[in-house]
Residue frames as qw, qx, qy, qz and C-alpha x, y, z in Angstrom:
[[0.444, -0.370, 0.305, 0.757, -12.85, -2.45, -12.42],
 [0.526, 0.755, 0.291, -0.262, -14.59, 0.00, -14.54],
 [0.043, -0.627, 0.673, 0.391, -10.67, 1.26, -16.15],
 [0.262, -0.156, 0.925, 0.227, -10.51, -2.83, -17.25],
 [0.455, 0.423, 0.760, -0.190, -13.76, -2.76, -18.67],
 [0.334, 0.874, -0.172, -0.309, -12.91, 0.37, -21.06],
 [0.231, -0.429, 0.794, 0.364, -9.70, -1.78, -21.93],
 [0.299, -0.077, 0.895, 0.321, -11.74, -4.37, -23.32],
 [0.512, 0.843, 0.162, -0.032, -14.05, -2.13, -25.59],
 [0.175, 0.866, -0.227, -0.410, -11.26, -0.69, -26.77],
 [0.024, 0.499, -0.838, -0.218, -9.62, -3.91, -27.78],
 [0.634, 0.096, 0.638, -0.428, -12.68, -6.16, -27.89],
 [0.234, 0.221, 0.833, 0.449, -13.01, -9.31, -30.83],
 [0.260, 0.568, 0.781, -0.022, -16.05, -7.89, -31.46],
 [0.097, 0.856, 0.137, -0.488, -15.29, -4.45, -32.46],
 [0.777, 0.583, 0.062, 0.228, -14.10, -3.28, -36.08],
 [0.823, 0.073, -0.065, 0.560, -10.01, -2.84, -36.32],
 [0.165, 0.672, 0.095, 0.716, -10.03, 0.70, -36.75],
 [0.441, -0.682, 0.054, -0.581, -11.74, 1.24, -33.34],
 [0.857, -0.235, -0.244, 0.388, -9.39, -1.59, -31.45],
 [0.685, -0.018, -0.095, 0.722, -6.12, 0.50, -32.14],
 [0.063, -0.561, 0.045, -0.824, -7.73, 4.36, -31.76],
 [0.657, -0.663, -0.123, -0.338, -9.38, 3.47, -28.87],
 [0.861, -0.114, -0.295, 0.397, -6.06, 1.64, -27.53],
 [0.397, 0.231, -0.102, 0.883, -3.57, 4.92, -28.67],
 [0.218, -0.673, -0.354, -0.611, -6.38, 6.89, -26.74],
 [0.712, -0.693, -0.108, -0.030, -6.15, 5.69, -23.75],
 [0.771, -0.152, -0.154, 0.599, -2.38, 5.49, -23.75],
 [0.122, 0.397, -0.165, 0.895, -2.19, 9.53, -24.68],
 [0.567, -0.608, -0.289, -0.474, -5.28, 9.79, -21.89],
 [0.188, 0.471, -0.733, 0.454, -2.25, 8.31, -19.62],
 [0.889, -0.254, -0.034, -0.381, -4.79, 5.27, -18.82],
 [0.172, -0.457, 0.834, 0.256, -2.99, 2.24, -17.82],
 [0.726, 0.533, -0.277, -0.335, -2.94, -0.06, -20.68],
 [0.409, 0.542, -0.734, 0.000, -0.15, -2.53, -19.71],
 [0.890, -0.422, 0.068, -0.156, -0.56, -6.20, -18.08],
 [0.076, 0.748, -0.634, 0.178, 2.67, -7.11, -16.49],
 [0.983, -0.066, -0.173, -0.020, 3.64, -10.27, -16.34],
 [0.095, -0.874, 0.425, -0.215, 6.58, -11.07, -13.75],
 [0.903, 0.013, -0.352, 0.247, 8.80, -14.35, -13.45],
 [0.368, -0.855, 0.322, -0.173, 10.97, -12.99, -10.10],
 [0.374, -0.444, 0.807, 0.114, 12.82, -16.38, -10.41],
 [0.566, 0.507, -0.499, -0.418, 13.35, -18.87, -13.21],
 [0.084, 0.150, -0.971, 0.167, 13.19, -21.71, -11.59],
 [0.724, -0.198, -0.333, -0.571, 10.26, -24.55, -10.95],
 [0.324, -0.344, 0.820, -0.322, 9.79, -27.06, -7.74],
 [0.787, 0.273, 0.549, -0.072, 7.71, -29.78, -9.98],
 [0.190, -0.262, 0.751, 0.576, 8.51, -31.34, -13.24],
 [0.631, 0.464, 0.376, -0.495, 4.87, -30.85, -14.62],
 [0.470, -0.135, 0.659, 0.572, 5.38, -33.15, -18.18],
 [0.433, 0.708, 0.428, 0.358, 3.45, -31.40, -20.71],
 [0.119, -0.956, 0.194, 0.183, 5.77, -27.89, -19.32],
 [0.509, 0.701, -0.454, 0.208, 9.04, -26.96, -20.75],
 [0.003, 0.743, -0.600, 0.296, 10.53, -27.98, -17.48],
 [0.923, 0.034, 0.301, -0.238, 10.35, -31.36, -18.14],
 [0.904, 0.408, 0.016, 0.127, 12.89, -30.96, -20.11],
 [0.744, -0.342, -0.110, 0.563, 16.53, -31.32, -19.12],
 [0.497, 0.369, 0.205, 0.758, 17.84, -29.08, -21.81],
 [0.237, -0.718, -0.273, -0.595, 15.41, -26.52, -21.09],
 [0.486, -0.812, -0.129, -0.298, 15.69, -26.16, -17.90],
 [0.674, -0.106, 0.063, 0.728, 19.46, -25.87, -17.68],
 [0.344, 0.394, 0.208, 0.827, 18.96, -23.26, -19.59],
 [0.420, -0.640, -0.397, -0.507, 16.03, -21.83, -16.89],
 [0.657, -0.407, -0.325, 0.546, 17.77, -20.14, -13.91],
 [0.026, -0.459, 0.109, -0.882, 18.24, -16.30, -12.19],
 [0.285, -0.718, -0.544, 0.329, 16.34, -14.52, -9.43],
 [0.200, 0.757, 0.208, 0.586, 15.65, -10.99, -9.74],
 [0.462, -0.170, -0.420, 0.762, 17.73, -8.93, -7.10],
 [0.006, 0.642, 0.729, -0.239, 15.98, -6.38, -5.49],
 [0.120, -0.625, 0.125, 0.761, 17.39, -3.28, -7.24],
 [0.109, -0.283, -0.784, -0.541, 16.09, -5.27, -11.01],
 [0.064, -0.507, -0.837, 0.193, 12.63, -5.04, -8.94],
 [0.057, -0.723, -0.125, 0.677, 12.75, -1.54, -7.40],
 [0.071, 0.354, -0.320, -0.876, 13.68, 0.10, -11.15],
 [0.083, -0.217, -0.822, -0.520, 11.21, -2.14, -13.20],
 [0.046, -0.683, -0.714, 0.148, 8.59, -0.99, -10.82],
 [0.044, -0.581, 0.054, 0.811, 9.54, 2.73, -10.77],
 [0.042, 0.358, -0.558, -0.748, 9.31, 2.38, -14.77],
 [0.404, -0.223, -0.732, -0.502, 6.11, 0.06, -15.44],
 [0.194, -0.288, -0.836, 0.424, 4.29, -0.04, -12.68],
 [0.221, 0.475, 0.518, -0.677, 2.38, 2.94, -12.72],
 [0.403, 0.206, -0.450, -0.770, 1.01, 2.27, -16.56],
 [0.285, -0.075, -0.955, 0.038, -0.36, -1.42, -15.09],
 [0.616, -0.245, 0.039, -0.748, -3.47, -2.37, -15.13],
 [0.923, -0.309, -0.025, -0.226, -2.47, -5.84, -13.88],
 [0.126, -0.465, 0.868, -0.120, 0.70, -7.56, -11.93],
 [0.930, 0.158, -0.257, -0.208, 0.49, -10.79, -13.13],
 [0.033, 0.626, -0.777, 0.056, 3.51, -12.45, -10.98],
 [0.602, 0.042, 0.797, -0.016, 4.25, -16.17, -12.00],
 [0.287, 0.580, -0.480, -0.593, 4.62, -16.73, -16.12],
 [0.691, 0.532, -0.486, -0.050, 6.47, -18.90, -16.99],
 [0.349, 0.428, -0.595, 0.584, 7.89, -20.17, -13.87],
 [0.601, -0.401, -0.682, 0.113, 7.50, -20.98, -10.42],
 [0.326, -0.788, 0.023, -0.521, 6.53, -17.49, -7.97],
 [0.632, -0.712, 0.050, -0.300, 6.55, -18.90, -4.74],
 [0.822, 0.110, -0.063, 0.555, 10.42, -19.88, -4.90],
 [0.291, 0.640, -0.026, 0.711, 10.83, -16.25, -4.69],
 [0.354, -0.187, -0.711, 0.578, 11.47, -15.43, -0.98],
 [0.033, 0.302, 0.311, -0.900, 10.17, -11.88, -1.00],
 [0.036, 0.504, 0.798, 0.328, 6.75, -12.32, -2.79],
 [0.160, -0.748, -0.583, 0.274, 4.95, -10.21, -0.30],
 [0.132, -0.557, 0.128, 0.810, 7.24, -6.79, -1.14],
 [0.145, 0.124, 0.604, 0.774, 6.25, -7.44, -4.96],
 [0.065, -0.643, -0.758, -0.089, 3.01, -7.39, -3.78],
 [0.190, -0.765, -0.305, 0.534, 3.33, -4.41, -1.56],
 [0.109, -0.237, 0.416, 0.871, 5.74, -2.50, -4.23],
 [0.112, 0.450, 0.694, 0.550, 2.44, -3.06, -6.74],
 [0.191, -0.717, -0.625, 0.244, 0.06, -1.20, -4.19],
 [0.450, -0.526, 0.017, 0.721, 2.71, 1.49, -4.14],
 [0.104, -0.135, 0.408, 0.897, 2.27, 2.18, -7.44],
 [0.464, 0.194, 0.388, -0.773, -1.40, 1.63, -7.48],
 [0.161, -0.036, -0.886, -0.433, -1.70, -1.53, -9.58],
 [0.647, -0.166, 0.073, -0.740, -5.79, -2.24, -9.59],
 [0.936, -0.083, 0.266, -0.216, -5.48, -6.15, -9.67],
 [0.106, 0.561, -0.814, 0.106, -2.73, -8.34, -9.03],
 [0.964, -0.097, -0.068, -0.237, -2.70, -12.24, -9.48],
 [0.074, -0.591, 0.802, 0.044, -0.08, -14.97, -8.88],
 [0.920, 0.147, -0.313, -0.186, 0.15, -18.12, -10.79],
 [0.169, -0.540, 0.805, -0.178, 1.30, -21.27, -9.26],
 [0.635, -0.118, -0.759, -0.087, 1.02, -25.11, -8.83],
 [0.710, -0.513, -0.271, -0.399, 0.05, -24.73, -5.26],
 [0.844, -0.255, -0.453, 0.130, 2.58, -26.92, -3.47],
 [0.266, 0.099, -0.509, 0.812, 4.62, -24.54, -1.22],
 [0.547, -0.343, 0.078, -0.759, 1.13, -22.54, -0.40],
 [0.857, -0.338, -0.211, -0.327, -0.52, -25.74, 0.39],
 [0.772, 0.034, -0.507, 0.382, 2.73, -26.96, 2.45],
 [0.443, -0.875, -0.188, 0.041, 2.93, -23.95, 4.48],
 [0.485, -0.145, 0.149, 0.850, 6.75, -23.01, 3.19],
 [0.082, 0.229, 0.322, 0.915, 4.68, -19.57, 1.23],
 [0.125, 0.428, 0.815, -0.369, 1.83, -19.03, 3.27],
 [0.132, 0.500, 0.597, 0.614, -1.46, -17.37, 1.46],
 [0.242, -0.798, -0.533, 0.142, -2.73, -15.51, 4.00],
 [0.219, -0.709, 0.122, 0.659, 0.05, -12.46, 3.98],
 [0.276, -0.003, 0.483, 0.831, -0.12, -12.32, 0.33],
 [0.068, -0.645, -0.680, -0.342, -3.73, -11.80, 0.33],
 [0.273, -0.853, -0.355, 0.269, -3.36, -9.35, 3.06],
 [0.321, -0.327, 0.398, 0.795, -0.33, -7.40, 1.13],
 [0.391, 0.576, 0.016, -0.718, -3.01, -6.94, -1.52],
 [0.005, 0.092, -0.834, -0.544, -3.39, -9.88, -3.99],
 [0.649, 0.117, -0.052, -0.750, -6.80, -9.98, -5.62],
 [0.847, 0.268, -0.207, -0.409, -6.23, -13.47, -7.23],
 [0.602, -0.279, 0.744, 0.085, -4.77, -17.08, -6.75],
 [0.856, 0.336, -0.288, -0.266, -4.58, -18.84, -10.65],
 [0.541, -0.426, 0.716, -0.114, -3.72, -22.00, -9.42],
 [0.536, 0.379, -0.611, -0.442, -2.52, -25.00, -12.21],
 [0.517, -0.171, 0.809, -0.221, -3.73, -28.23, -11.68],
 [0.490, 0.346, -0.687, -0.410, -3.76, -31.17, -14.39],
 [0.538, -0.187, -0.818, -0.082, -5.91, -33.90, -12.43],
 [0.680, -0.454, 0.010, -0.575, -8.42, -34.48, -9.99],
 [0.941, -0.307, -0.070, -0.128, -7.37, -37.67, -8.91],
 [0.510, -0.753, 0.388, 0.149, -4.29, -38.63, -7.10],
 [0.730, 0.019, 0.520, 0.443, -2.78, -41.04, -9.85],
 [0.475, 0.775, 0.260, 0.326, -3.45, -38.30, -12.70],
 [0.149, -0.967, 0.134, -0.160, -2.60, -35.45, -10.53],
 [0.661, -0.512, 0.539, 0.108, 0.84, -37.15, -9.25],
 [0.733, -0.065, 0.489, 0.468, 1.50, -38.45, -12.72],
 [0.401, 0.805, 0.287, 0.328, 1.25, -35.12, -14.66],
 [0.107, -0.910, 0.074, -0.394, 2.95, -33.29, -12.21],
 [0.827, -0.014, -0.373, 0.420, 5.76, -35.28, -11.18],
 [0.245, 0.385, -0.319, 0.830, 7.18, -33.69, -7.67],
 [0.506, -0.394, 0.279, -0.715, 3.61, -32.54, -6.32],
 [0.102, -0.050, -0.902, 0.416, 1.98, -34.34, -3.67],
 [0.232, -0.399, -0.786, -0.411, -1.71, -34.99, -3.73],
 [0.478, -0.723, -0.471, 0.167, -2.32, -34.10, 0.03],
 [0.135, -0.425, -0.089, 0.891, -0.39, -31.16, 0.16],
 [0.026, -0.285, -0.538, -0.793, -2.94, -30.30, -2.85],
 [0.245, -0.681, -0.597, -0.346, -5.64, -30.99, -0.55],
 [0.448, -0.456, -0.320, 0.699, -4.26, -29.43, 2.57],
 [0.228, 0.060, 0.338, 0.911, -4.02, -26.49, -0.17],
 [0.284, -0.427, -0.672, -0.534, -7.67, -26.56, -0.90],
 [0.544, -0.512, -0.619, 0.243, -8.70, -26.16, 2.83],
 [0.377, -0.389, -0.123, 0.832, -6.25, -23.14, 3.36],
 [0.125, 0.227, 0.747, 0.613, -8.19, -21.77, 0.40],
 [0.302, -0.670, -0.590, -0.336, -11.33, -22.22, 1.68],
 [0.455, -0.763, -0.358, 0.287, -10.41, -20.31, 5.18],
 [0.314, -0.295, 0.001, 0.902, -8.85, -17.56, 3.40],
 [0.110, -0.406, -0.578, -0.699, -11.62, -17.01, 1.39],
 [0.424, -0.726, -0.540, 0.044, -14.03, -16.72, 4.54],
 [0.471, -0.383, 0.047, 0.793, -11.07, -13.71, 5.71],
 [0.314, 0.489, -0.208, -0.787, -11.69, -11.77, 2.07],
 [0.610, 0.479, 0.504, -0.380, -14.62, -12.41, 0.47],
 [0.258, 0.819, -0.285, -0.427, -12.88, -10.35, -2.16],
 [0.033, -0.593, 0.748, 0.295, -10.09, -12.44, -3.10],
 [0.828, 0.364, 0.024, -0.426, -10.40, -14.97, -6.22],
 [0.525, -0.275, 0.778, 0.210, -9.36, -18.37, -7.13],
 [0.690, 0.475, -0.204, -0.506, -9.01, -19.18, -10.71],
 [0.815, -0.083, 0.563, 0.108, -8.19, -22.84, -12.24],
 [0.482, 0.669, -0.416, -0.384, -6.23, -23.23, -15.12],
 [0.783, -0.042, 0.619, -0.048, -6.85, -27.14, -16.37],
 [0.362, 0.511, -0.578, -0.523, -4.81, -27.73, -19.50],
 [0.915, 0.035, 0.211, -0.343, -7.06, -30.79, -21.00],
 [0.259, 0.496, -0.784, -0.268, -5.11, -33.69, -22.51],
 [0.761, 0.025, -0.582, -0.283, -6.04, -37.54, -23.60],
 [0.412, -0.033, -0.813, 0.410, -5.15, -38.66, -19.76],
 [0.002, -0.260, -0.593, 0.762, -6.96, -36.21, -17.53],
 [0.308, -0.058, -0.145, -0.939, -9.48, -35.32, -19.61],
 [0.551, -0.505, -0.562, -0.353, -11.80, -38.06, -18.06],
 [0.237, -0.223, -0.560, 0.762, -10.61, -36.55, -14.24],
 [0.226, 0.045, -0.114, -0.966, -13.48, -33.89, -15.74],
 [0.372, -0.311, -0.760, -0.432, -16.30, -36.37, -15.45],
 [0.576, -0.439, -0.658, 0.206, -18.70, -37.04, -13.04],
 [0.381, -0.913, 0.052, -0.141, -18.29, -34.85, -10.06],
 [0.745, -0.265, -0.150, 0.593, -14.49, -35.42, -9.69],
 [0.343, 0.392, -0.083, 0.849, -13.51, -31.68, -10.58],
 [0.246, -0.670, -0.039, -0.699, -16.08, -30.39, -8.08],
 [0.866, -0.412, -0.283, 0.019, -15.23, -32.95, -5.48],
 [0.676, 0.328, -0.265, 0.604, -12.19, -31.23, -4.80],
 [0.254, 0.390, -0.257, 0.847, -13.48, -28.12, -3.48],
 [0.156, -0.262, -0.762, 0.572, -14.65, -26.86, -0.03],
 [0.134, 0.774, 0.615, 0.067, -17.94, -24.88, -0.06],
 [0.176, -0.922, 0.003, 0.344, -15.91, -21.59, 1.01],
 [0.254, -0.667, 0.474, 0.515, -13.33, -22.43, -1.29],
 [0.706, 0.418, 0.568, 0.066, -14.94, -22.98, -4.30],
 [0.303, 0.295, 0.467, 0.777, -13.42, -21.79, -8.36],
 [0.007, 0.574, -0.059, -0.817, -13.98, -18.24, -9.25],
 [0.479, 0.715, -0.320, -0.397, -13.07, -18.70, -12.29],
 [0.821, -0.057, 0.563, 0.075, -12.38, -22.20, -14.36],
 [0.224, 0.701, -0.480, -0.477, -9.93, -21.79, -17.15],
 [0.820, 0.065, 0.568, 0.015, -10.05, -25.33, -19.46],
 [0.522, 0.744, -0.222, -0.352, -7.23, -25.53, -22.13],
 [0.961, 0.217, 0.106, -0.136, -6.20, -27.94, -24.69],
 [0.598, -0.497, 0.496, 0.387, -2.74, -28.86, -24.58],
 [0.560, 0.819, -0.119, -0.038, -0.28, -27.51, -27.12],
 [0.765, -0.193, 0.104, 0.605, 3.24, -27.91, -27.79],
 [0.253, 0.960, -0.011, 0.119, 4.84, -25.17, -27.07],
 [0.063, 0.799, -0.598, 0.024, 8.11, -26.16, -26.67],
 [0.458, 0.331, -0.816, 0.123, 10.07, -29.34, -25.69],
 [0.779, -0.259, 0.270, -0.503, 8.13, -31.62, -23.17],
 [0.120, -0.255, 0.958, -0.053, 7.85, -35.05, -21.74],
 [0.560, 0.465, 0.602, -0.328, 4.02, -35.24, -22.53],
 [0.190, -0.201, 0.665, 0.694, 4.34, -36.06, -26.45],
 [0.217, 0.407, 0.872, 0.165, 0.19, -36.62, -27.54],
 [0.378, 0.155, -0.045, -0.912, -1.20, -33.09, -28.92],
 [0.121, -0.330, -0.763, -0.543, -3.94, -35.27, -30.75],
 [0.289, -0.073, 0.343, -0.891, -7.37, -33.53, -30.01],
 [0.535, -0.053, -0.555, -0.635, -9.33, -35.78, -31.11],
 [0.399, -0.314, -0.810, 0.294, -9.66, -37.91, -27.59],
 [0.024, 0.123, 0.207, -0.970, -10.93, -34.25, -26.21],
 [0.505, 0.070, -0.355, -0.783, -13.46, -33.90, -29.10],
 [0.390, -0.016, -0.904, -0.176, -14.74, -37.22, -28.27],
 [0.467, -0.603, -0.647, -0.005, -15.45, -36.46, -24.61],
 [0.037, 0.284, 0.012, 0.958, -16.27, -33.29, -25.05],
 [0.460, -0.481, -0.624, -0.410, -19.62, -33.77, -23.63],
 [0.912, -0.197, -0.304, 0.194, -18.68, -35.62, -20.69],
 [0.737, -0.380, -0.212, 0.517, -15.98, -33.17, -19.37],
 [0.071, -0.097, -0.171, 0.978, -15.30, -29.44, -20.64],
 [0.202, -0.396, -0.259, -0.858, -18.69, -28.94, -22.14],
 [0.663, -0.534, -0.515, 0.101, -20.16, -30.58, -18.47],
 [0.386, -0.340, -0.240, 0.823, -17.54, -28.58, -16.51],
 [0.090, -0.038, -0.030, 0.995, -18.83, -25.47, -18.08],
 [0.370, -0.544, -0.442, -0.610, -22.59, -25.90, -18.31],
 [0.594, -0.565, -0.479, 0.314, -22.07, -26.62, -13.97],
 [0.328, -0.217, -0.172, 0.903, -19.99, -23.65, -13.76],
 [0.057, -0.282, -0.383, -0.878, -22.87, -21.74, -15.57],
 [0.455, -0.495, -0.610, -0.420, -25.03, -23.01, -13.23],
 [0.672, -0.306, -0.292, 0.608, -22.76, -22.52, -10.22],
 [0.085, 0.991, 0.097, 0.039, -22.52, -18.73, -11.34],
 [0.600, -0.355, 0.483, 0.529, -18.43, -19.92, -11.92],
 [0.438, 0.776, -0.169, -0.422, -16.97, -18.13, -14.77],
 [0.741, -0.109, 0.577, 0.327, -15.84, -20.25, -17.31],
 [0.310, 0.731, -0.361, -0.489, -13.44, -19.81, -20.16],
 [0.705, -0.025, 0.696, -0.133, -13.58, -22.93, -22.25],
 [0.016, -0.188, 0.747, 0.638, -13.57, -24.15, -26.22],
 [0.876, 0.224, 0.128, -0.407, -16.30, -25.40, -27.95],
 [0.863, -0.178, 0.462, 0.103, -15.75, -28.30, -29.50],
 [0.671, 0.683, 0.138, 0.254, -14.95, -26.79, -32.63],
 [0.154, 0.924, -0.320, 0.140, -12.54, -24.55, -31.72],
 [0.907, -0.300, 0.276, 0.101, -10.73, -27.68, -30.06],
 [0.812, 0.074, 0.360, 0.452, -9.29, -28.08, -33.07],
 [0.022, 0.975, 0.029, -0.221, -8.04, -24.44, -33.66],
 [0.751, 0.335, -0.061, 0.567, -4.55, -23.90, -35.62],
 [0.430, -0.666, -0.104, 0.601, -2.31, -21.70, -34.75],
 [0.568, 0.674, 0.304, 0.360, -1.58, -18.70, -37.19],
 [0.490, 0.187, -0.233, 0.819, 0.59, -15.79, -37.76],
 [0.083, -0.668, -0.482, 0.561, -0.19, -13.09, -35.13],
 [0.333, 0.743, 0.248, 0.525, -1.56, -10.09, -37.81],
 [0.249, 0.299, -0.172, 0.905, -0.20, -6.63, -37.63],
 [0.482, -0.664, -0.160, -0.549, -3.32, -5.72, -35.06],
 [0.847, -0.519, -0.107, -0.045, -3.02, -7.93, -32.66],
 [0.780, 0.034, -0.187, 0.596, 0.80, -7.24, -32.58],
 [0.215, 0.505, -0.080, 0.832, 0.47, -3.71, -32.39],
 [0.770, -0.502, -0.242, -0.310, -2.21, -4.48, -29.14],
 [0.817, -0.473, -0.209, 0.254, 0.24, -6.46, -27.43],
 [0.511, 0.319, -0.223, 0.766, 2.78, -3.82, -27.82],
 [0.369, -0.431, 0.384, -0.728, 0.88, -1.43, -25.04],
 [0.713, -0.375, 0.065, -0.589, -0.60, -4.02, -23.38],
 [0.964, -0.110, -0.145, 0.196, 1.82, -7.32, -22.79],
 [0.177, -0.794, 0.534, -0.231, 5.01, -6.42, -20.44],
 [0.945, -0.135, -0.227, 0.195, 7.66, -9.37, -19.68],
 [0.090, 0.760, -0.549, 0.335, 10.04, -9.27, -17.00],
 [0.981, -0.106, -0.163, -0.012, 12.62, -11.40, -15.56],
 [0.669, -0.620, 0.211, 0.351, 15.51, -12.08, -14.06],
 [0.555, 0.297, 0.543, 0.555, 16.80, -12.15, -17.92],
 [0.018, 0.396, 0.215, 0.893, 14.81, -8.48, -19.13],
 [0.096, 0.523, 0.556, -0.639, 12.62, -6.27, -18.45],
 [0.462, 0.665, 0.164, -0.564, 10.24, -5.35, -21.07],
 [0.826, 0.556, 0.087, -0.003, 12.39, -4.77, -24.27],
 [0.809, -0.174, 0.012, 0.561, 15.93, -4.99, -25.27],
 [0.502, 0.431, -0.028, 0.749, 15.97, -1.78, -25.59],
 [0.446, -0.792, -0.076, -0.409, 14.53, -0.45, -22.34],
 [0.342, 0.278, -0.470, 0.765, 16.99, 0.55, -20.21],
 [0.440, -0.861, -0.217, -0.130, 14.06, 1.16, -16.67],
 [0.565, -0.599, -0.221, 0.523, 16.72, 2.90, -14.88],
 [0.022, -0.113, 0.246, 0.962, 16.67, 5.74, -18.05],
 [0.326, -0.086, -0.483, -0.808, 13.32, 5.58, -19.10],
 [0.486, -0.004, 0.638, -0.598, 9.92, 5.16, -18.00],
 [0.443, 0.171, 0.859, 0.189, 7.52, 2.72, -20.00],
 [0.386, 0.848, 0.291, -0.219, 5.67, 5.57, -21.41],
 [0.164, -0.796, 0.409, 0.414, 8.91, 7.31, -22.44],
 [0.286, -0.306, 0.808, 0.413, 10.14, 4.69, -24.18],
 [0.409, 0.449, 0.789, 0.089, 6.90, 4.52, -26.27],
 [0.235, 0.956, 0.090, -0.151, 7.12, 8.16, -27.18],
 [0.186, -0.636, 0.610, 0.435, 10.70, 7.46, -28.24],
 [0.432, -0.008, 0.896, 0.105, 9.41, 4.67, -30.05],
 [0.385, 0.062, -0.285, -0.876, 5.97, 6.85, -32.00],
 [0.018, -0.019, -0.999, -0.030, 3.65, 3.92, -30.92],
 [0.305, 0.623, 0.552, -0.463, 0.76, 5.71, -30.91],
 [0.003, 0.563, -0.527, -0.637, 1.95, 7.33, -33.83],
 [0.098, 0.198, -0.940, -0.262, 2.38, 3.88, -35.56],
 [0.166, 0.282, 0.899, -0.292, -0.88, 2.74, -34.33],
 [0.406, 0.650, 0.169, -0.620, -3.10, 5.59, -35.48],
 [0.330, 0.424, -0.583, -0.609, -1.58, 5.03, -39.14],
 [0.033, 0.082, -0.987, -0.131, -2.31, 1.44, -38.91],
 [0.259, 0.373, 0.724, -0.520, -5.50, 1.81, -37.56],
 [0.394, 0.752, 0.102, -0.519, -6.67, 3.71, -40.85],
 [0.125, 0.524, -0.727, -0.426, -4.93, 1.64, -43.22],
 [0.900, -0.002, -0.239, -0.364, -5.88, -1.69, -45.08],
 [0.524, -0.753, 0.332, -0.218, -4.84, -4.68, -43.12],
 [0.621, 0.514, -0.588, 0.066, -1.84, -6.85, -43.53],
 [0.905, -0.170, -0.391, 0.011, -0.27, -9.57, -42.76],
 [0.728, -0.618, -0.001, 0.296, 1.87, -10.02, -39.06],
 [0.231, -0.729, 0.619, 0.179, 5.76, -9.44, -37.96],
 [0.340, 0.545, -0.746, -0.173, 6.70, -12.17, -40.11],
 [0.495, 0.068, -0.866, -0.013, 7.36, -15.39, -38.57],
 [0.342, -0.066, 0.574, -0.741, 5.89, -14.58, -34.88],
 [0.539, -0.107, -0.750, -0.368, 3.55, -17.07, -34.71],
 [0.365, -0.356, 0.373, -0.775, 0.66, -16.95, -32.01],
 [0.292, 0.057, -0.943, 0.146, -0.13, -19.96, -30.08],
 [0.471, 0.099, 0.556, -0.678, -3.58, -18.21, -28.52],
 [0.100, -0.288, -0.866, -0.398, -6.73, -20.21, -29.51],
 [0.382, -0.348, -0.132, -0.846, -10.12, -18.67, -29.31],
 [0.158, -0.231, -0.924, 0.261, -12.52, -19.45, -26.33],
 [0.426, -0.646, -0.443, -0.454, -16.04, -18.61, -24.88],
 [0.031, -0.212, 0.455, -0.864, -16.46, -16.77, -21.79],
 [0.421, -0.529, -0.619, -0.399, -19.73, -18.13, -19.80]]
């Protein structure tokens, strides 16, 4: 994706501030796309995963809709063709959503270049959501969450799933992968004092089939971001056996030619901080949320306005260029950013 590779010069850590946000407002007047879309189609979850919000009662009372198909049809008409990525699956469980395969098809329609869906796995691997017609509707990527290798971790982090329908999962995997070569599977292992010795040894690679091996191996340290049943942020059982389990998982994936996105051990212990007035002004072309709840911002109205529109009502390139040439200050106030910094190998 040569488009996604101009995205990230133009926003790359490594470049100086000035040339983040001109190179950003460039591409947006250049009518590149510039926006990843992230889509929750339903607000609802079929596991009770305990270090997620929907572990908690409160919370997930409050965690409920389905996007009807006329919310769909205008949010695509209006952001779709500035996406450079359908992300569908957030916050939330995707594959609850009956008509997956039209979001898929509706992205093509507008020519999205790479579309993923996040999930825990267990309808795909049951055979209530099959993978094969979403991959053939045009999904590039599976990111698939899983919080233990073994059956007692995996079964007690993820209260609901079912070990064998994980592996059953893993199988269907591997024989859609042999179908399109193309299509990628990414892991996203949030680490925490219980599973973080499932990461020894060969148990994370004992999982997969030879055809249906990790793409990509995403390995992050559990945070609290919200109300949970998993109460132990300490990192310091991580940092211990750090060796022994991400910095092992990612020297194999280096050797595997598996991309891995991973901490060092230092950054383990990363803080969160306010998000500065860059990186806010970044995620303003380039981070879309929709749901059954919005679609974008509360003041976007997609059945008046298109996502560009509403950014030329808005001067955001404008607003960017000035910033971009200004000294730099401090965030939106309280907004407080919860990324933490990782290595790409």
């Amino acid at each position: 994706m040569n488009l996604y590779r101009l995205i990230k010069m133009a926003v790359g850590h490594g470049l100086p501030r000035p040339v983040k946000l001109a190179g950003l407002a460039m591409l947006f007047r250049l009518r590149r796309r510039t926006a990843g879309v992230f889509l929750d189609p339903v607000l609802s979850c079929n596991l009770r995963c305990r270090m997620c919000y929907f572990s908690d009662p409160v919370k997930r009372a409050s965690m409920k809709g389905l996007m009807s198909d006329s919310q769909i049809n205008e949010c695509a008409k209006a952001i779709f063709p500035y996406a450079l990525k359908l992300q569908i699956g957030c916050g939330a469980e995707p594959t609850l959503y009956p008509r997956l395969t039209e979001i898929i098809t509706l992205g093509r329609r507008y020519g999205v270049p790479y579309i993923s869906l996040t999930s825990n796995g267990q309808l795909i691997g049951s055979g209530k959501c099959p993978l094969e017609p979403l991959v053939r509707a045009g999904l590039n990527e599976l990111t698939l969450s899983l919080h233990g290798t073994t059956r007692e971790v995996y079964e007690n982090l993820m209260p609901g799933a079912d070990f064998d329908t994980f592996s059953r999962l893993t199988i269907e995997i591997a024989r859609v992968k042999r179908l399109f070569p193309e299509f990628k599977l990414r892991v996203n292992y949030t680490v925490n004092s219980l599973n973080v010795h499932d990461l020894k040894d060969d148990r994370f690679w004992n999982l997969w089939h030879q055809d249906g091996m990790p793409d990509i191996v995403q390995l992050r340290p559990v945070q609290k971001i919200g109300e949970s049943d998993w109460l132990d942020f300490d990192p310091q059982p991580l940092i211990d056996n750090y060796d022994g389990s991400i910095g092992a998982i990612a020297s194999e994936c280096g050797r595997r030619g598996i991309t891995c996105i991973a901490p060092t051990r230092d950054q383990i212990e990363g803080v969160a901080g306010d998000t500065d007035e860059t990186a806010a002004l970044i995620e303003e072309l380039t981070y879309v949320y929709v749901s059954p709840e919005s679609c974008y911002k509360e003041d976007f109205n997609p059945a008046q306005e298109t996502y560009a529109a509403y950014h030329r009502r808005h001067h955001t390139v404008r607003r960017i260029l000035n910033a971009a040439f200004r000294p730099k200050r401090a965030g939106r106030g309280k907004n407080v950013s919860k990324k933490l910094n990782y290595n790409i190998k």
